[in-house]
C-alpha positions as CSV (number, residue, x, y, z in Angstrom):
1,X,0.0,0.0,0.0
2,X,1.4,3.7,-1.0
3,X,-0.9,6.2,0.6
4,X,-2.9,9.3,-1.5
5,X,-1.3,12.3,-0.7
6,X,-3.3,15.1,0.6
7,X,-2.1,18.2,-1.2
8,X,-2.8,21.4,0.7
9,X,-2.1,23.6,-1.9
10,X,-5.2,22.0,-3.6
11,X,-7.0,22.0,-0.9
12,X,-6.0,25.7,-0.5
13,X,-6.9,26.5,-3.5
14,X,-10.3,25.3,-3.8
15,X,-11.2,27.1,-0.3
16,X,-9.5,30.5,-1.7
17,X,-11.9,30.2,-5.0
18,X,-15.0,30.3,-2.3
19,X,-13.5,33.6,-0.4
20,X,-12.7,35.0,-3.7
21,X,-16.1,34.8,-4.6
22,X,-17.3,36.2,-1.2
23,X,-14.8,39.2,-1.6
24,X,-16.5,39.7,-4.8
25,X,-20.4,39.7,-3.7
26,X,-19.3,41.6,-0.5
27,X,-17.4,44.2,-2.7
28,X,-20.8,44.7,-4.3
29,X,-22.4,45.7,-0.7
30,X,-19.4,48.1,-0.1
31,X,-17.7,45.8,1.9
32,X,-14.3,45.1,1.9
33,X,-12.7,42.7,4.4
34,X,-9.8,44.4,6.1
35,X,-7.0,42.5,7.7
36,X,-3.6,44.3,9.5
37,X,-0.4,42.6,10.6
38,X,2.1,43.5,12.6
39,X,5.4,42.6,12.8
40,X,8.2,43.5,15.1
41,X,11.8,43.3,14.3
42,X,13.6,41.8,11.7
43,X,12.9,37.7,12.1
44,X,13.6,36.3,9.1
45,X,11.0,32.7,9.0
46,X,8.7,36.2,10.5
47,X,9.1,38.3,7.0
48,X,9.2,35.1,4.8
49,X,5.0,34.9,6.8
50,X,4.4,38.7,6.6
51,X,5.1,39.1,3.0
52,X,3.0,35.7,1.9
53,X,-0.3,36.6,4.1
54,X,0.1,40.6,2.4
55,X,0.4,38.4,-1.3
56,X,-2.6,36.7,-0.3
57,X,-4.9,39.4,1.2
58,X,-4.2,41.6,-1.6
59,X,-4.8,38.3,-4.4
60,X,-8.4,37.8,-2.7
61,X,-9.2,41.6,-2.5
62,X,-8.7,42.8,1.0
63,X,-7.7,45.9,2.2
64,X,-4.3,44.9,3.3
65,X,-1.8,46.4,5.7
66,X,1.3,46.0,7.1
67,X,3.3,47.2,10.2
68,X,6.5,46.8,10.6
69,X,8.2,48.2,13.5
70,X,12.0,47.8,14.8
71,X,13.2,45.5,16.8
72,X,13.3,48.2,19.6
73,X,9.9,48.8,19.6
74,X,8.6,49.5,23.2
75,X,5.6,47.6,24.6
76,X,4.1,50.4,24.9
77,X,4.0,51.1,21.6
78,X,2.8,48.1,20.4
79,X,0.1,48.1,22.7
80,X,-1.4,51.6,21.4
81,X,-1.0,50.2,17.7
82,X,-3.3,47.1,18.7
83,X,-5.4,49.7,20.6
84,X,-6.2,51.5,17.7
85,X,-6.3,49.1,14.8
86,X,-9.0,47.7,17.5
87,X,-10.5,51.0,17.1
88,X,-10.6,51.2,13.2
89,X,-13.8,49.9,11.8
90,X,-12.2,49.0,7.8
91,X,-10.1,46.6,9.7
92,X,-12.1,43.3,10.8
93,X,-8.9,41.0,11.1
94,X,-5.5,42.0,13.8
95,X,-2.7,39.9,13.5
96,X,0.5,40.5,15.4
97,X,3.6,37.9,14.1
98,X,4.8,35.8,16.8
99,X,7.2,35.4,18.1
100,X,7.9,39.2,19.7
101,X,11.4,40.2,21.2
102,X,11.8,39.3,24.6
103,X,11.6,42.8,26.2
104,X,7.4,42.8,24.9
105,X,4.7,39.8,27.0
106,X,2.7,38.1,24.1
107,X,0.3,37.5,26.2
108,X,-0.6,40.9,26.6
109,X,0.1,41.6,23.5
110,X,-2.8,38.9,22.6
111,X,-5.1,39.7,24.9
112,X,-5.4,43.7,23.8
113,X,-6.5,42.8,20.3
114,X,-9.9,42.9,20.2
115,X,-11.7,39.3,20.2
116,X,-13.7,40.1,17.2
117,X,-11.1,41.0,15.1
118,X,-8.7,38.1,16.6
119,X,-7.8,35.8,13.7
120,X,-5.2,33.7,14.9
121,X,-7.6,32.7,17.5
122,X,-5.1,32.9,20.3
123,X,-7.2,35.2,22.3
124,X,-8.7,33.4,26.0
125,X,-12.2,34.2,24.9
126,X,-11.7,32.6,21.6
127,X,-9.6,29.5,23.0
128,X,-12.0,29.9,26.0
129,X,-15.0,29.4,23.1
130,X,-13.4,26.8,21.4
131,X,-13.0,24.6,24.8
132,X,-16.6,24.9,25.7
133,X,-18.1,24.4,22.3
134,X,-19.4,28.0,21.4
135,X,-18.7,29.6,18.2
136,X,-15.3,31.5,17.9
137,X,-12.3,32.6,15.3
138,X,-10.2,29.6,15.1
139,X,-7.0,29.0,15.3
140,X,-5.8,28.6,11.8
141,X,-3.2,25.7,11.6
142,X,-6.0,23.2,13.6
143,X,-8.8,24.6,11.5
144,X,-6.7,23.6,8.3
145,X,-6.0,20.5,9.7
146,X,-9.6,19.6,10.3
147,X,-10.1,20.4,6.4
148,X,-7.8,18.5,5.2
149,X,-8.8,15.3,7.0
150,X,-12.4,16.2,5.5
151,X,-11.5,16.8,2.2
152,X,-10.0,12.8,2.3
153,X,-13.7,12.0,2.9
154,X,-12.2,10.2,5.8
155,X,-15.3,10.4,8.7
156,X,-14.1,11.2,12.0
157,X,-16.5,10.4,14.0
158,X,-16.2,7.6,16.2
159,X,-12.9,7.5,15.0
160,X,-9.3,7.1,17.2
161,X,-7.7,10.2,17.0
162,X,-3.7,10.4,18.4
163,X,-2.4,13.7,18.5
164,X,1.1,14.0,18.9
165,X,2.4,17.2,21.0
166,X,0.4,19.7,23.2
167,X,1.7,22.5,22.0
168,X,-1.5,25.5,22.9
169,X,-0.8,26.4,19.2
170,X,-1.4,23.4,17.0
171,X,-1.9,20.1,19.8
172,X,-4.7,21.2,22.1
173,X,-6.2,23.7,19.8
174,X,-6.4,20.0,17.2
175,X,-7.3,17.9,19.6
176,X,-10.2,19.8,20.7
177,X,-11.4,20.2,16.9
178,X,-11.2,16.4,16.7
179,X,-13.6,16.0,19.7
180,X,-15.7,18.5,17.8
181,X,-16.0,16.2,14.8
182,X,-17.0,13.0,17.1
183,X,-13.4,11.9,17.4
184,X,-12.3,9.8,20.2
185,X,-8.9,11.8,21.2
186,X,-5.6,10.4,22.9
187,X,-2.8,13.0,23.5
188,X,0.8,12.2,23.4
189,X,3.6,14.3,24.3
190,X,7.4,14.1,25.5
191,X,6.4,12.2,29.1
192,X,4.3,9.7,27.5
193,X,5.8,6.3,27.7
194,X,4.0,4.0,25.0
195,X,3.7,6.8,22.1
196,X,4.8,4.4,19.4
197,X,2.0,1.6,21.0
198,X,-0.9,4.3,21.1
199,X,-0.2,6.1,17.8
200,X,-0.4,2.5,16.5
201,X,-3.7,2.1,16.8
202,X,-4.8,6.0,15.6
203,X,-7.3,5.8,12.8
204,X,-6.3,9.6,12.0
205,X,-2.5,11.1,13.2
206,X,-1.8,14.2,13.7
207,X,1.6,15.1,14.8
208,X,3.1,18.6,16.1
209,X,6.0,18.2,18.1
210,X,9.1,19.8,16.4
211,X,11.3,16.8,15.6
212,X,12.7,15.8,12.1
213,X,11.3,12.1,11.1
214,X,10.7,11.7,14.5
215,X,7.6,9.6,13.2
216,X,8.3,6.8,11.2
217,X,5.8,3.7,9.4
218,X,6.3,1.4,12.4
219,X,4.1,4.3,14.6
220,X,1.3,4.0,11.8
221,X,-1.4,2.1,11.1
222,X,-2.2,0.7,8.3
223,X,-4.4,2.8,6.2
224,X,-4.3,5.7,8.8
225,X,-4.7,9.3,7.7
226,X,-0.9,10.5,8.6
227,X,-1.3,14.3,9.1
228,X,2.2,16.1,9.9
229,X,2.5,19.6,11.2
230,X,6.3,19.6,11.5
231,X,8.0,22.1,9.7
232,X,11.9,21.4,10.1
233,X,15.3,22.6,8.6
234,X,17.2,19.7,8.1
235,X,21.5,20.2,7.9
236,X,21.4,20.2,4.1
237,X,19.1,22.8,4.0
238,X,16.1,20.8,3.6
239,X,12.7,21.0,5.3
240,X,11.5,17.8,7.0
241,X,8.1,17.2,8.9
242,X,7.8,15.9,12.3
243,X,6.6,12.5,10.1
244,X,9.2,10.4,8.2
245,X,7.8,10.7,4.7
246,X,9.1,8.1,2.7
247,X,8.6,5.3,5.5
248,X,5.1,6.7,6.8
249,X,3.5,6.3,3.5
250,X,4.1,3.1,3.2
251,X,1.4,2.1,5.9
252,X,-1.0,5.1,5.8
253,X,-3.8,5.7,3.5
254,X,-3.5,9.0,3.2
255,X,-0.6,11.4,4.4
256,X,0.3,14.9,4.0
257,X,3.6,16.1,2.6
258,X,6.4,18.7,3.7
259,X,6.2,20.4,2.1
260,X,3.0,21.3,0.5
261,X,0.7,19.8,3.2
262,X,-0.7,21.7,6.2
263,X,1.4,25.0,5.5
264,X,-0.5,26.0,2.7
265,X,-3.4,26.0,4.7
266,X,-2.7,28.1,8.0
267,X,-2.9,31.2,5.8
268,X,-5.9,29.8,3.5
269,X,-7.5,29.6,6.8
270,X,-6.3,33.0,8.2
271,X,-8.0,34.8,5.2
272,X,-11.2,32.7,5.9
273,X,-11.0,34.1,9.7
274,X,-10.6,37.6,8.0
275,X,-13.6,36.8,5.8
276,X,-15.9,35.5,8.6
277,X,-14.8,38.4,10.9
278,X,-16.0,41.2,8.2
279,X,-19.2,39.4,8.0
280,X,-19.8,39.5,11.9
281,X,-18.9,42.6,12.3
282,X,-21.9,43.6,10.0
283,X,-24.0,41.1,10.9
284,X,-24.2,39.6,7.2
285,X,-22.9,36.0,8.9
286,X,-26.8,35.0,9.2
287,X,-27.4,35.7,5.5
C-alpha cells in the first residue's frame, strides 16, 4: 500500500476560489474585508510569513496592511497600535507575528487585540470558546488540519484520534477540533511512555512536536490518515516534517507532505477568519 497524498495547496486553493467569490459579492455591498499585521523586528522565518499573508490578502481583495516596527519597539507602543487598529472599523482582522522580542509579553500583547477581530484565535475568549463548544475565530493551523482530513472523505466520528504534542498552538487547539467532529482523542507528548503503542492504533495522526522524522511507518497504522504539522530545517538545507515521509507512507492511507501539506493551509484559513470576521462585524454571517 502507497498512501494518497493530501495536497494542501489544492485544498487551499479550492477554499481561496470560495472567499474570492465572497470578496466579490461583498465588494458589491461596499464591503471590503480588512485584515492588518504586525510585525516587530527583523525575524527572518517572520518576514518570509508577513510578505506571503500581504500576497494573499491583496490576491483575494482585502484591504491589506502591514506594520513593521524595529526590533526596539517598546511595549508600549505596540500596545497603542493594537489599541487602535481595534479601534478602526475597515479593519475586521489584527494579526501581530509571533514570536515578539523578549523585552514585549505576548500574552498581553494577545489579549489587547480585540476578540472580534482576533484571527489567529489565540485570544482566552476565543480558546475559552473553542473549549466549551461555542462559536469562535479559530486558530488557523488546527482549523486547516480539520479540512484537510475532510476533504479525504475520511469520517471522524467515532474515529481514534492520536495527536502528537500539546503544544497550545497546533496540539490542544487539534485535539479539541477532533472532539468537535465525534473523534475519540488520545494526546501524546514528550512524558508519555508507550507513544509508538498508542499512535499505532490512531485511525487519523496528527503530529506537532518539532522533531525531524521523529515519526516513522512502524508508529502507523495501516491505512491511517498521517497528518504532519512539523516544519523542520534539516543540515542540508532541507525541510523535513515531524513524520518520516518516505517510510510513513508506506502504511497510511493518506498522508500529508512537507512540504505542501498543512502550510498552505494556516494562511488559507487565516483569510477565511478575515472573511468570517468582516461578515460578523456587519452582521451579514446569518445571510
Amino acid at each position: 500500500m502507497t498512501a494518497a497524498i493530501i495536497s494542501g495547496k489544492q485544498v487551499s486553493d479550492e477554499i481561496r476560489t470560495g472567499i474570492a467569490r465572497e470578496v466579490a459579492q461583498l465588494a458589491e455591498r461596499g464591503v471590503k474585508p480588512g485584515l492588518a499585521v504586525v510585525l516587530v523586528g527583523e525575524d527572518p522565518a517572520s518576514q518570509v510569513y508577513v510578505r506571503n499573508k500581504e500576497k494573499s490578502s491583496t490576491e483575494l481583495g482585502f484591504h491589506s496592511e502591514v506594520h513593521r516596527l524595529d526590533a526596539a519597539t517598546s511595549q508600549e507602543d505596540l500596545l497603542a497600535l493594537v489599541a487602535e487598529l481595534n479601534r478602526r472599523d475597515e479593519i475586521d482582522g489584527i494579526l501581530v507575528q509571533l514570536p515578539l522580542p523578549e523585552h514585549i509579553d505576548e500574552k498581553a500583547v494577545i489579549n489587547a487585540i480585540a476578540v472580534e477581530k482576533d484571527v489567529d484565535g489565540f485570544h482566552p475568549i476565543n480558546v475559552g470558546n473553542l473549549v466549551i463548544g461555542d462559536d469562535s475565530l479559530l486558530p488557523c493551523t488546527p482549523a486547516g488540519v480539520i479540512e484537510l482530513i475532510k476533504r479525504t472523505g475520511t469520517g471522524m466520528s467515532g474515529k481514534h484520534a492520536v495527536v502528537i504534542g500539546r503544544s497550545n498552538i497546533v496540539g490542544k487547539p487539534v485535539s479539541l477540533l477532533l472532539q468537535r467532529e465525534n473523534a475519540t482523542v488520545t494526546m501524546c507528548h514528550s512524558r508519555t511512555a508507550n507513544i509508538a503503542e498508542l499512535s499505532r492504533q490512531a485511525d487519523i495522526l496528527v503530529v506537532a512536536i518539532g522533531r525531524a522524522n521523529f515519526i516513522d511507518g512502524s508508529f502507523v497504522k495501516p491505512g491511517a490518515v498521517v497528518i504532519d504539522v512539523g516544519m523542520n530545517r534539516l543540515d542540508n538545507g532541507k525541510l523535513a516534517g515531524d513524520v518520516d515521509y518516505e517510510s510513513a507512507k508506506e502504511v497510511a492511507g493518506y498522508i500529508t507532505p512537507v512540504p505542501g501539506g498543512v502550510g498552505p493551509m494556516t494562511i488559507t484559513m487565516l483569510m477565511a477568519n478575515t472573511l468570517t470576521a468582516a461578515k460578523r462585524r456587519r452582521g451579514l454571517d446569518q445571510e
